[in-house]
N, C-alpha and C positions, 0 to 999 in steps of 0.2 A: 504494500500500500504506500499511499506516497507521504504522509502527515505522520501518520502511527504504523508500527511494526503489524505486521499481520499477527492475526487473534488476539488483538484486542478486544474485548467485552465493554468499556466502560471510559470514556472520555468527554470532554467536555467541548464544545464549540464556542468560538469565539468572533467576534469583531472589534478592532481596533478602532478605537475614536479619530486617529488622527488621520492613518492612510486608508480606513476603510477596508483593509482586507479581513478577509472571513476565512477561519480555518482550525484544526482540531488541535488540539495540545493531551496529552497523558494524563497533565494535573488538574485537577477541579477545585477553584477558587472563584469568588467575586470578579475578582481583575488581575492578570499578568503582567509581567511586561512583554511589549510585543514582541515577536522573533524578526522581525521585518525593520522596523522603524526605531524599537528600543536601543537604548545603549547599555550594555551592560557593566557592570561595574570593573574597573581592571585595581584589584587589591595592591599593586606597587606602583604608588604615584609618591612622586616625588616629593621634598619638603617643603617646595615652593606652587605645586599644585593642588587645585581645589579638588574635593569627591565629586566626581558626578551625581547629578538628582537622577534619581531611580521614580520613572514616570509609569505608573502601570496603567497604561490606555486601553488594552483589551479588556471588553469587559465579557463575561459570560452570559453566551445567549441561551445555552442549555446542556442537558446534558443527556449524551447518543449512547444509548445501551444494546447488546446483542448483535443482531444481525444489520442493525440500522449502521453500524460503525464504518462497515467494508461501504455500504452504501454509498454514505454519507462520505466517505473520504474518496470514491470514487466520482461523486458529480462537483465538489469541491474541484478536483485537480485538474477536470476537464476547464477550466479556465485557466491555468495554468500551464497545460500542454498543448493548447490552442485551439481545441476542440478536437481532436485527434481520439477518437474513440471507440478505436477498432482494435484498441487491445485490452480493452472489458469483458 
């Protein structure tokens, strides 16, 4: 699958506030940061640099159980491989 490993049962769907994209994650929370647009944090900043603010934009639209998962992560990725949907 293209989002989550195959046989997964139980993930969570998302949309991002700021770029809009829509897509599945492992962990199920409120809001992440996104994988797209987030910055994540890099632990060895120097003494003269600031932390980055940690912006968690995606918020959670729901959450995909069972057989919905493969579903769901395969009409997900067909916009992202260009609609090329001949290998479903």
């Amino acid at each position: 699958m293209y989002y989550v490993p195959d046989g997964t049962k139980v993930c969570g769907f998302y949309e991002c506030q700021e770029c809009g994209t829509r897509f599945l994650a492992l962990q199920i929370a409120p809001s992440i940061v996104c994988p797209y647009c987030g910055e994540e944090v890099d632990l060895e900043i120097g003494p003269d640099e600031e932390m980055p603010e940690i912006k968690e934009t995606a918020m959670l639209l729901g959450v995909v159980e069972g057989d919905e998962v493969e579903k769901m992560d395969s009409l997900l990725s067909l916009a992202v491989t260009g609609g090329d949907f001949g290998w479903i």
